[in-house]
TORLO-852290 format. One record per residue (C-alpha): x, y, z; residue number from 1. Coordinates in Angstrom, 3 decimals, padded with zeros to 6 digits. Layout:
c1 X	c2 Y	c3 Z	i NUM $
...
END
This chain:
c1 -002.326	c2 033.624	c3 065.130	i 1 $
c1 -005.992	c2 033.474	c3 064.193	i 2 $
c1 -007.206	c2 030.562	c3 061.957	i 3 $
c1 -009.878	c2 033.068	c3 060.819	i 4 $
c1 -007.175	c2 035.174	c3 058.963	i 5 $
c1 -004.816	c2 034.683	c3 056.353	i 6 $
c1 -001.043	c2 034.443	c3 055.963	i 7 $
c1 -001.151	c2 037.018	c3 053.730	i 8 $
c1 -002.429	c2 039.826	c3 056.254	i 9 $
c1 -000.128	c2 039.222	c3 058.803	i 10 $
c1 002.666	c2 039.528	c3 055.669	i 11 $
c1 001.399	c2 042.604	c3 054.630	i 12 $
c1 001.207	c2 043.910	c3 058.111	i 13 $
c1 005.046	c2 043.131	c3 058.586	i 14 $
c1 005.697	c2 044.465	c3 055.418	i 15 $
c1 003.549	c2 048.061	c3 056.337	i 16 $
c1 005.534	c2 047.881	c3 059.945	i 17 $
c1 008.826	c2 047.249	c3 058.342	i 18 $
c1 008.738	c2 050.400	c3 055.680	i 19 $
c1 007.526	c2 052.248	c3 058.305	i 20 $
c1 010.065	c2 051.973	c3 060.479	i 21 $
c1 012.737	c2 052.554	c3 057.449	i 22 $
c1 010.857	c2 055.840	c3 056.889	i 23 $
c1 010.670	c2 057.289	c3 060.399	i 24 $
c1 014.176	c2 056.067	c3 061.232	i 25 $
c1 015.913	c2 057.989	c3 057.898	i 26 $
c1 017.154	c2 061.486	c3 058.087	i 27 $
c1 015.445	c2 064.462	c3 056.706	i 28 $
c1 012.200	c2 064.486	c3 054.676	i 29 $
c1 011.476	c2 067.978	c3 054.771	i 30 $
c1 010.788	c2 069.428	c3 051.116	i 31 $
c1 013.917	c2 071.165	c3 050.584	i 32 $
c1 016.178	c2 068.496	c3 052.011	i 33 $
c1 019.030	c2 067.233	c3 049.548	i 34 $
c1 020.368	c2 065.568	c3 051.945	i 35 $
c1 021.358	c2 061.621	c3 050.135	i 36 $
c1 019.172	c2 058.846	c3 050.711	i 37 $
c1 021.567	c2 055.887	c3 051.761	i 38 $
c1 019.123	c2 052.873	c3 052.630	i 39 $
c1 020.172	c2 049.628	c3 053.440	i 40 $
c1 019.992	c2 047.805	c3 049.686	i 41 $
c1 020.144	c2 044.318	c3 051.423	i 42 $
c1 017.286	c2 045.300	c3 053.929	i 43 $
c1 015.145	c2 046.516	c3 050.751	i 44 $
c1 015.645	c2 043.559	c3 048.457	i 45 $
c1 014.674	c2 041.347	c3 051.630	i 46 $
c1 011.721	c2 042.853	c3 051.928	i 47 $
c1 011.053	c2 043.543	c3 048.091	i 48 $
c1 010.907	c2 039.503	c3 048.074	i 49 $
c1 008.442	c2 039.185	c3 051.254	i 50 $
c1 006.185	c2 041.835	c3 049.096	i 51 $
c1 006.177	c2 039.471	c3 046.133	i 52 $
c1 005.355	c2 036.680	c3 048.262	i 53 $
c1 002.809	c2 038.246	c3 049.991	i 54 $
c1 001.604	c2 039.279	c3 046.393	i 55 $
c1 001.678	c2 035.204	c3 045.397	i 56 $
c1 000.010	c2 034.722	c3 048.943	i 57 $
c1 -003.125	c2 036.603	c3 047.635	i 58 $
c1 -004.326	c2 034.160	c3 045.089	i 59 $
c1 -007.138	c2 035.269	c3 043.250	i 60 $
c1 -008.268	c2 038.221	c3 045.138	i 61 $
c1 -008.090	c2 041.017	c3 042.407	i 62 $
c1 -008.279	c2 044.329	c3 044.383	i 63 $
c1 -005.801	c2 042.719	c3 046.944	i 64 $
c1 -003.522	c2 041.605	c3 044.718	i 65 $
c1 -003.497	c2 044.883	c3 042.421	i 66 $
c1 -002.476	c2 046.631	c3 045.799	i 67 $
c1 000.300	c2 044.369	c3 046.309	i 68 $
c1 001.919	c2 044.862	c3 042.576	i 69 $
c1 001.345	c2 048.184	c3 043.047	i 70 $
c1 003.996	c2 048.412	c3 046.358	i 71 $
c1 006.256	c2 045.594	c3 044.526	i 72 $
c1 006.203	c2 048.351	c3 041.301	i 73 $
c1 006.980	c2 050.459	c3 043.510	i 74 $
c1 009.447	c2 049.288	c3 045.532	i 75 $
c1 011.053	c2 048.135	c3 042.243	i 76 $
c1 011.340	c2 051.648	c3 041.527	i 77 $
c1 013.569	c2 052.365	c3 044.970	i 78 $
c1 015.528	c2 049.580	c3 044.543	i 79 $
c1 016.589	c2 050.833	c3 040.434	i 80 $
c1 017.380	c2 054.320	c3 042.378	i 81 $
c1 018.999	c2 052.988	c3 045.328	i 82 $
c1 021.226	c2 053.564	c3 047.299	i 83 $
c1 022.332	c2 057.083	c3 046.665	i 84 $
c1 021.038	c2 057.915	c3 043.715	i 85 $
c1 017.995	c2 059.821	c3 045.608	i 86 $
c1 017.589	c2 062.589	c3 048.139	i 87 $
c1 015.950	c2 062.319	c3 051.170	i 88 $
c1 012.824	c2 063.914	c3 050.453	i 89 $
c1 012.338	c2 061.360	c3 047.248	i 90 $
c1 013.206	c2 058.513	c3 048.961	i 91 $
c1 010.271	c2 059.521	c3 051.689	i 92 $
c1 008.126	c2 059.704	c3 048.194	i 93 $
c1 008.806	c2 056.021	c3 047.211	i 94 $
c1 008.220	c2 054.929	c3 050.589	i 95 $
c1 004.724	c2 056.425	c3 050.680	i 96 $
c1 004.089	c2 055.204	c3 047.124	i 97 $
c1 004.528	c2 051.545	c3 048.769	i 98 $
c1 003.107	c2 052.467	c3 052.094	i 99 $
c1 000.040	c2 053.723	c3 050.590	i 100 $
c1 -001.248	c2 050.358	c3 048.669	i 101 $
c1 000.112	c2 048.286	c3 051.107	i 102 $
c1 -002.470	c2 049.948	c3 053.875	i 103 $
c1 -004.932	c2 049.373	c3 051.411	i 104 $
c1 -004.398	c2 045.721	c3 050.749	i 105 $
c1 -004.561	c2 045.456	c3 054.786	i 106 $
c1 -007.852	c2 046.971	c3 055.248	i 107 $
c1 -009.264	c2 044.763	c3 052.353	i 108 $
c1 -007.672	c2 041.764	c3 054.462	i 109 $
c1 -008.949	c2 043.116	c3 057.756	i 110 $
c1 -012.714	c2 043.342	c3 056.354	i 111 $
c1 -014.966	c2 040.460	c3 056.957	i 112 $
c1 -015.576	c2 038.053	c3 054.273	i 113 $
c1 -019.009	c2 038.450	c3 052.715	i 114 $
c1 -021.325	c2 035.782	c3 053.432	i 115 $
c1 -021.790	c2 033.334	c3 050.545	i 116 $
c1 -023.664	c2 030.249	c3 050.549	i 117 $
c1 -020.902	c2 028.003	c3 050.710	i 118 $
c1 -019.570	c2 029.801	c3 053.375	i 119 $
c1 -022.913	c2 029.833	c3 055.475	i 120 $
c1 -023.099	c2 025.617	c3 054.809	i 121 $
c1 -019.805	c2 025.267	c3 055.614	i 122 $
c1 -019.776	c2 027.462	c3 059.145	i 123 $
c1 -023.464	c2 025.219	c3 059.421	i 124 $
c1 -021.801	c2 022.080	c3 058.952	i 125 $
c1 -019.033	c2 022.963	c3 061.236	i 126 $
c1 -021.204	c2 023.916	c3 064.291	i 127 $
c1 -023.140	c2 020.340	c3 063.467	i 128 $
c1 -020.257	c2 018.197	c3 064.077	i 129 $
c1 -019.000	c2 020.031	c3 067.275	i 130 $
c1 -022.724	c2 019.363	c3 068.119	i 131 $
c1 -021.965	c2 015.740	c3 067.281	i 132 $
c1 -019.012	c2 015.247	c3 069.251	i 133 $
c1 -020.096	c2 016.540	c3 072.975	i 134 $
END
């Protein structure tokens, strides 16, 4: 894992993985499909409490952390509904509502850190003492 990352990226990319491969493994989808939606419940509220964690993981970053409530919302949403209660085609909806934020809170992850001071004293200070210790 890279030091120069957080936890909480590498959570949210297991999360966006994992609903992913709920989506693209269920049946139907299409517009007109009534077929049931019959997700695993146990599988959902596992990963329902990874989302929340990963939402606690992002401390005090606000645009990171409003696209984490918003999958946990709505993933709180499928999990009222679930299982049975939807068709195929809404259940597909719910899992893009959570997809879609959680991609977002990735990207914000992904992006380089702007460069404060602190930060540029602290990378300074941290190339001195390798310096130091040849």
């Amino acid at each position: 894992m890279n030091a120069e990352r957080p936890k909480v990226y590498y959570t949210a990319v297991f999360l966006h993985v994992s609903f992913q491969a709920i989506k693209h493994s269920m049946a139907g989808g299409g517009k007109r499909d009534s077929l049931p939606c019959w997700l695993d419940t146990g599988l959902l509220m596992m990963l329902s409490r990874e989302l929340r964690d990963c939402r606690d993981l992002a401390g005090s970053s606000d645009d990171i952390r409003q696209a984490l409530d918003a999958a946990c919302y709505q993933c709180g949403l499928l999990l009222a509904q679930c299982p049975g209660a939807l068709n195929s085609t809404l259940c597909h909806q719910h899992l893009d509502a959570i997809l879609q934020p959680l991609q977002q809170a990735i990207e914000m992850l992904a992006a380089p850190p702007g460069t404060s001071p602190a930060s540029f004293w602290q990378a300074t200070a941290r190339r001195l003492r390798r310096g130091w210790r040849r």
